[in-house]
N, C-alpha and C positions, 0 to 999 in steps of 0.2 A: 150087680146081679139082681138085686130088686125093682132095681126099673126095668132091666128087659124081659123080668117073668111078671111083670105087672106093666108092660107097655101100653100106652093108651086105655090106662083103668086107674089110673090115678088123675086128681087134677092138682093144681098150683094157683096160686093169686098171686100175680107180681104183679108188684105197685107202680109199673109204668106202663107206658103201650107200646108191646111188642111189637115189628122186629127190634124199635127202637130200645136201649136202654137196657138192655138183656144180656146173657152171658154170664160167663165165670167173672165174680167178684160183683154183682150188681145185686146186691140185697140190700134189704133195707134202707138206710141213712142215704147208702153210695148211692142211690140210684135216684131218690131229691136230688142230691149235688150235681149228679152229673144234669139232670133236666135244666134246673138251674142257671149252671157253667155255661149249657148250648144254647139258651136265647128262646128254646123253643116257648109257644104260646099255649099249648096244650099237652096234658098229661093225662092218667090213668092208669084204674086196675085192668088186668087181662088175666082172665081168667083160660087156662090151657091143660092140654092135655101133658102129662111128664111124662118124656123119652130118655133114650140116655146122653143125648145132649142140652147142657142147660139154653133152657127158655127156647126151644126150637119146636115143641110140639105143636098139634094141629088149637087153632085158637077158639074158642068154643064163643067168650062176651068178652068184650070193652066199654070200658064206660068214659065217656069225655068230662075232663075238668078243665077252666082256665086259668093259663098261668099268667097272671099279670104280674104287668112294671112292678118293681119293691117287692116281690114274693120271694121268702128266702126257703131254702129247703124243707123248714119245720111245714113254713106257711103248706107247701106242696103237697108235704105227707098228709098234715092234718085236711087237706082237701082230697086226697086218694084215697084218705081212710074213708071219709063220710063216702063215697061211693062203694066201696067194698061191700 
C-alpha cells in the first residue's frame, strides 16, 4: 500500500544497472554475485523511481563501472559504492 500511495515519489539506488540484475531477491551482496557469475564487463548504481513492482520503475541516473578479469563481488560493490 505504501508504494502505490507514494507511486513515483519515492526513489531507490540499486547497486546494478537496471533492467539488468533486478528483481525480487537482488539486493545487496546477491546482486555483485550475480554480476560476477554473468561475465558481464560493466556495472552500476541506478537510481529509480519505486513502484509496486521491484526494480521496474521509470529510471531517473546510471553511473558506469568496470568489471574486470579477477574482480570478485566485494571488488564490484566496493566500486558501485564509490559511484553511489
Amino acid at each position: 500500500q505504501l508504494c502505490r500511495a507514494y507511486e513515483d515519489k519515492m526513489l531507490n539506488v540499486h547497486p546494478a544497472l537496471l533492467p539488468a540484475f533486478g528483481g525480487k531477491g537482488m539486493h545487496g551482496h546477491h546482486v555483485h554475485e550475480a554480476v560476477v557469475a554473468s561475465g558481464v564487463r560493466f556495472s552500476g548504481p541506478t537510481v529509480h523511481f519505486v513502484n509496486e513492482e521491484f526494480d521496474k520503475g521509470k529510471i531517473v541516473a546510471q553511473r558506469h563501472v568496470d568489471v574486470k578479469p579477477g574482480m570478485d563481488a566485494d571488488d564490484v560493490a566496493a566500486s558501485v559504492l564509490a559511484e553511489e
